[in-house]
N, C-alpha and C positions, 0 to 999 in steps of 0.2 A: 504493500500500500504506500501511495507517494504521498506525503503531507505535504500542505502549504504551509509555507514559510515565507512570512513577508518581509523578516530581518533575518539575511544569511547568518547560522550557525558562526560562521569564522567570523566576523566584523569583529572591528578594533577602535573605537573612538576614543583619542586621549583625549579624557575629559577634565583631569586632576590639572594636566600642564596648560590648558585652557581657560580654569575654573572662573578668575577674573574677566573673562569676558562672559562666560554663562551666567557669574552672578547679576553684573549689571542688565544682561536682555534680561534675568527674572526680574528684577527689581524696577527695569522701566514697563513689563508687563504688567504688574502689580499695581507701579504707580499709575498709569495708563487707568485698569478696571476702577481703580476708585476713583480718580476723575470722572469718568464715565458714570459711574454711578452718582454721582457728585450734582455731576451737571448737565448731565441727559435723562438719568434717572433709568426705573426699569415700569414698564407696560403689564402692570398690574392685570391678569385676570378678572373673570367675573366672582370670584372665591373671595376675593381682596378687596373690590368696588362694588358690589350688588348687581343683580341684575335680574334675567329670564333664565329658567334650564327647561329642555320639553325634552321628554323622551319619544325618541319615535319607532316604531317598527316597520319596514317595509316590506314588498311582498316577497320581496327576493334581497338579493344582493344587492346594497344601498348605492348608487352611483352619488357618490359625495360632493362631485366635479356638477353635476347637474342641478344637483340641492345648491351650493353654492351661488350656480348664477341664478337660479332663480333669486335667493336670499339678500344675493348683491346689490341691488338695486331698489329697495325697500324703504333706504333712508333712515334705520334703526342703530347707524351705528355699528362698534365691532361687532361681525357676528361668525361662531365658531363652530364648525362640525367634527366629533370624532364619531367614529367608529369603535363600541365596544362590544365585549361579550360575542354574540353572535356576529357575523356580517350584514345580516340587514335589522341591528340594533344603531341607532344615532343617537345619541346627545347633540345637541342644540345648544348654542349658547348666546346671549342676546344682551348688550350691554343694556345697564340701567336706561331708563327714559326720564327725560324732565320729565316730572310732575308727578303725581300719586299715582294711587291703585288705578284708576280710568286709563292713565297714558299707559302701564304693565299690560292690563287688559286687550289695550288698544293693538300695541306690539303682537302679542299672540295670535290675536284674529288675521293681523297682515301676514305672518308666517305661517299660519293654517290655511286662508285662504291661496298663498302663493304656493302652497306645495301639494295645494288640493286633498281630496275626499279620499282617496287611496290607499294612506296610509292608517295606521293606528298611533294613536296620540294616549299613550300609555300615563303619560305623570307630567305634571307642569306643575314649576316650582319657583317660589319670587325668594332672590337673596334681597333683602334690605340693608340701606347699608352701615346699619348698627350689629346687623349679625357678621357683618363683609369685614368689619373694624375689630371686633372680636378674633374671626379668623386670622387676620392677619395679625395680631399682637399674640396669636397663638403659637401663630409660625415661628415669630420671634423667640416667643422663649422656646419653642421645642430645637431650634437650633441654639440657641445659646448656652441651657442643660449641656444638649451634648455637647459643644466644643469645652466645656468646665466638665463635665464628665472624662473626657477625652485629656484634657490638661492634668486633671488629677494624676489620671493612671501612669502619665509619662512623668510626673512628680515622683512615681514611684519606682518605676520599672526603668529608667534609664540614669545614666550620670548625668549632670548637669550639661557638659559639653551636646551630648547625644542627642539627649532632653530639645536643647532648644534649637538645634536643626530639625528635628520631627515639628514644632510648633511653627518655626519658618514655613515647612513643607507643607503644612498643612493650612495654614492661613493663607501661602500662596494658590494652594490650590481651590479655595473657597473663593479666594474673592476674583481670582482670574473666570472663574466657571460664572458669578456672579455678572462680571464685568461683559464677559461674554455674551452672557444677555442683556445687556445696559447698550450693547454694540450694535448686537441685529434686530433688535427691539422683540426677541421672544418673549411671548406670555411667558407671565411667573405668578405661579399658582400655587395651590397647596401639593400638587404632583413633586413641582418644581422643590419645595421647601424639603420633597422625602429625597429629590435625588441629591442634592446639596448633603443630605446627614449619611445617604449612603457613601458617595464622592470621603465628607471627613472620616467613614471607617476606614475605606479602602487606602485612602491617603497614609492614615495611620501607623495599619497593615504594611504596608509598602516599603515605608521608613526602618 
């Protein structure tokens, strides 16, 4: 059996006799994400801001491309389709609307009426955005837990030296992933906030 290999076996990179120029690209990468995050910010979800979720079922295999342009042109704002669970299960996602319950309301009927009778409209659900603001100060602490969870252990389990190259390693790795999306304007959700805590194990692990 042939495996792939996408870094040959033999490669030799001197990285030690280089390491002054790796530190500075990490540390202008670094600096870079948190400017970024700074001053462009990141594109908060409907988890984070409030909004519409409709569940939908289709008869077959969801063409997501065609939901799309129907959705596109609505005038509702961001609006999001995955694919879960099954293939012809959808999430919907529908940024908040000015105004009260009437304008939520409102939004729904345009995206039922625009994707028409054919489907089944399983669960429709309004984030407000007091529960949105919650979510997000949740997020907060459940990443911040961990990275103090994660500081403790290397308190223990390494020397000092050791110790605070693994804490380098790993804040660089957070906030470059962070920055990352500060960059291409990827939604950052409560999804986002689990691959962030998995990223700081594996970072950890690594070290």
């Amino acid at each position: 059996m042939i495996g792939f290999n996408l870094i040959p076996a033999d490669i030799n990179i001197r990285f030690i006799p280089r390491r002054v120029i790796f530190f500075i690209f990490s540390a202008l990468i670094v600096a870079a994400s948190v400017g970024l995050f700074t001053i462009k910010g990141l594109s908060y979800g409907i988890d984070f801001q409030g909004g519409i979720m409709i569940d939908v079922r289709t008869s077959g295999p969801a063409d997501l491309g065609q939901m799309r342009s129907k959705l596109g042109n609505l005038g509702l704002g961001e609006v999001s389709l995955q694919e879960f669970g099954q293939p012809d299960d959808v999430l919907i996602r529908v940024q908040r609307q000015d105004g009260g319950e009437a304008a939520q309301q409102a939004a729904v009927v345009k995206v039922k009426t625009a994707l028409g009778s054919g489907l089944e409209y399983r669960r429709t659900e309004f984030v407000g955005p007091k529960v949105s603001d919650e979510l997000f100060w949740d997020g907060v602490r459940a990443v911040s837990y961990a990275i103090l969870a994660i500081l403790i252990y290397i308190w223990f389990r390494f020397e000092w030296q050791f110790g605070l190259g693994a804490v380098i390693a790993l804040l660089h790795d957070v906030l470059t992933t962070i920055g990352l999306f500060a960059l291409l304007g990827l939604e950052f959700n409560l999804s986002t906030v689990a691959a962030i805590l998995t990223i700081a194990g594996y970072s950890i692990n690594d070290t």
